[in-house]
N, C-alpha and C positions, 0 to 999 in steps of 0.2 A: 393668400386666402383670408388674411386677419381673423379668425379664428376666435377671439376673443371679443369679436364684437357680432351681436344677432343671431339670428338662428345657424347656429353650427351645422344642425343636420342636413337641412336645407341646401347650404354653401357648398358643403360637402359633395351631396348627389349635383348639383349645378354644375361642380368640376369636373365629376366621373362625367356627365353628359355631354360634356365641351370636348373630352376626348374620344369620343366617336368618330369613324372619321365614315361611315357607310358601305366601307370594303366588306368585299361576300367574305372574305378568311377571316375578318374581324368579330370576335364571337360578341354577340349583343350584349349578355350581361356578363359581369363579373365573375371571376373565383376566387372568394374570400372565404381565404382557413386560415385560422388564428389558431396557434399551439397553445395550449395550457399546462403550464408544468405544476403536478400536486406529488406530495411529499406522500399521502397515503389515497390508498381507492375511492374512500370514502364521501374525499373530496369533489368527485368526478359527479356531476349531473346529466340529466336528460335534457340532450341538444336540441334533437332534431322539434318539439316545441316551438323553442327559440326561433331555430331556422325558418318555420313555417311562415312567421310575420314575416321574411325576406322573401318566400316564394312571389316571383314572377321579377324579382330586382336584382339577384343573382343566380349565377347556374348552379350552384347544389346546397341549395335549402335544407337539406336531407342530413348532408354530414358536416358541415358549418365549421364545427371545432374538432379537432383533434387533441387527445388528452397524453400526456406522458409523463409513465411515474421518473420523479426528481430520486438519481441514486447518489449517495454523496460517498464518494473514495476517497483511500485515503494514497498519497503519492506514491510510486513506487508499489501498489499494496502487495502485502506480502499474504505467505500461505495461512491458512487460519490454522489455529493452534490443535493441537487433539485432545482435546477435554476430557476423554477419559484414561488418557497418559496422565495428564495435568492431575486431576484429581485422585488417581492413584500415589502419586509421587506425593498430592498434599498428605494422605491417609498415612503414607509410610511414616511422613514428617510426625502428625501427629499422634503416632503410636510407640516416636522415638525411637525407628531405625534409624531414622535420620534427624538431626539433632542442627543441621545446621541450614540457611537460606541455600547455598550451593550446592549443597546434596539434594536439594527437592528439584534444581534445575538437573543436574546431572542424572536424575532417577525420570526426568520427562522427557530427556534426550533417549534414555536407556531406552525405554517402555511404549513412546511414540512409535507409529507406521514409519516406515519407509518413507512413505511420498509427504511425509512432516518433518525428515530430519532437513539441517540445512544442507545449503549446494557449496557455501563458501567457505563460510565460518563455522569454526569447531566447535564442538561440544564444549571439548575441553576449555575454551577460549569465552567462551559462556558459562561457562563456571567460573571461572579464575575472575571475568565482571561484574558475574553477583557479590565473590566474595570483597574484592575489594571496592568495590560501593557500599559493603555492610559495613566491612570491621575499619575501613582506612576513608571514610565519605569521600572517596576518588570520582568527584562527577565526571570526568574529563575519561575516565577510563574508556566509556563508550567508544566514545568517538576516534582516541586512540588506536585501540582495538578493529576498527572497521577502520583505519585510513591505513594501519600496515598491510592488512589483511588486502587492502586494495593496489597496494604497491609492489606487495608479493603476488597477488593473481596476475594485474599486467604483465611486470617481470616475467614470469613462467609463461602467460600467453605469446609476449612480443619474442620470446626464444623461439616458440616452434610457431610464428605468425604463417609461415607459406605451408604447412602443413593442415592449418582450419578451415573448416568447411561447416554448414548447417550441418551436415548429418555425424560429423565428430565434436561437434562441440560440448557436448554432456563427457567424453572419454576424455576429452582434454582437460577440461576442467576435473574430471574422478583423477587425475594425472597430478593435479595439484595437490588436490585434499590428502592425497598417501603421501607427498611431502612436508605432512604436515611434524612429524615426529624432530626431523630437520630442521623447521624454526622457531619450535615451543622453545627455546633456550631467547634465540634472538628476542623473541616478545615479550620475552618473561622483563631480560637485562631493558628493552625500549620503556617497559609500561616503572619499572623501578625507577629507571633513573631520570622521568618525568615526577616520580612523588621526591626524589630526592631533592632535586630544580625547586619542588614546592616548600621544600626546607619541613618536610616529614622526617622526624629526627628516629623511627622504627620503619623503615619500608619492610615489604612483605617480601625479601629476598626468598627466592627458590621455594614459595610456600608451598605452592601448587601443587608440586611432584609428590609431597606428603600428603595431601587431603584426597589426590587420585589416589595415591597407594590404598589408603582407606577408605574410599570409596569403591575401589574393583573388588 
């Protein structure tokens, strides 16, 4: 079409009318809807306007554009938090029940809904992350943390795999989570003796068990 040279518009409709072919099932004009993605409502205008200068050069003049709001997610996304768990647990902190970053996490696992606790990973196992990203900067512990965690859910699934179904897969998995008393040892000895590898000369051996004690 060379596009770049002379009247574009012109060129344009010269094309659309070259592909006419006179067939009855061949509809005469056009259907041109162009999507417009906005971030907020606000952004969205009055089309049909617009579309009026197109009546009688395509078939729907009327609804031209179609608008759709832009939602931006985030991978995997997860359950939203319960904000007045959250904020109660901040309050306890700061009236010094609770004195430390892991107890405000442990006090929003406590006091959270139901349908906000997790499905895989433990309370307890999200406490023992906050504390040591505070008191030992273990960035690595995260990730740690959620690749065992992944290695023991398989494990326990690929055991009872011919037994899974849609409608048991929440009982399989609540099957796991009671297993959990079982490898808070394993996790505890995994997550040390990656600080030890780091040549952390005080790892947090066995801390946990005492900061749950004084937390229950």
């Amino acid at each position: 079409l060379q596009l770049d040279e002379g009247d574009v518009q012109q060129k344009v409709q010269n094309f659309a009318a070259e592909k006419l072919t006179g067939k009855q099932k061949q509809p005469k004009f056009p259907l041109i809807r162009p999507r417009i993605e906005v971030i907020e409502v606000e952004q969205q205008f009055n089309a049909i306007p617009f579309g009026q200068g197109y009546s009688g050069r395509i078939a729907n003049p009327q609804d031209m554009f179609t608008f759709k709001r832009k939602i931006t997610r985030v991978k995997d996304e997860l359950k939203p938090l319960d904000k007045d768990a959250l904020n109660e647990a901040y309050q306890n902190q700061r009236e010094a029940t609770a004195k430390r970053a892991e107890e405000v996490v442990h006090r929003y696992f406590k006091e959270a809904d139901p349908d906000k606790q997790l499905e895989v990973l433990s309370a307890k196992s999200m406490t023992e992350l906050t504390r040591r990203m505070v008191d030992y900067e273990d960035d690595d512990a995260a990730e740690n943390i959620i690749k065992f965690y992944e290695r023991q859910a398989m494990a326990h699934l690929d055991a009872v795999a011919d037994a899974i179904n849609e409608d048991n897969i929440d009982e399989v998995l609540a099957g796991f989570y009671e297993k959990e008393k079982y490898t808070y040892n394993d996790r505890l000895k995994m997550l040390d003796s990656r600080i030890q590898k780091r040549g952390d000369p005080n790892p947090p051996r066995g801390s946990l068990i005492t900061t749950m004690t004084t937390l229950a």
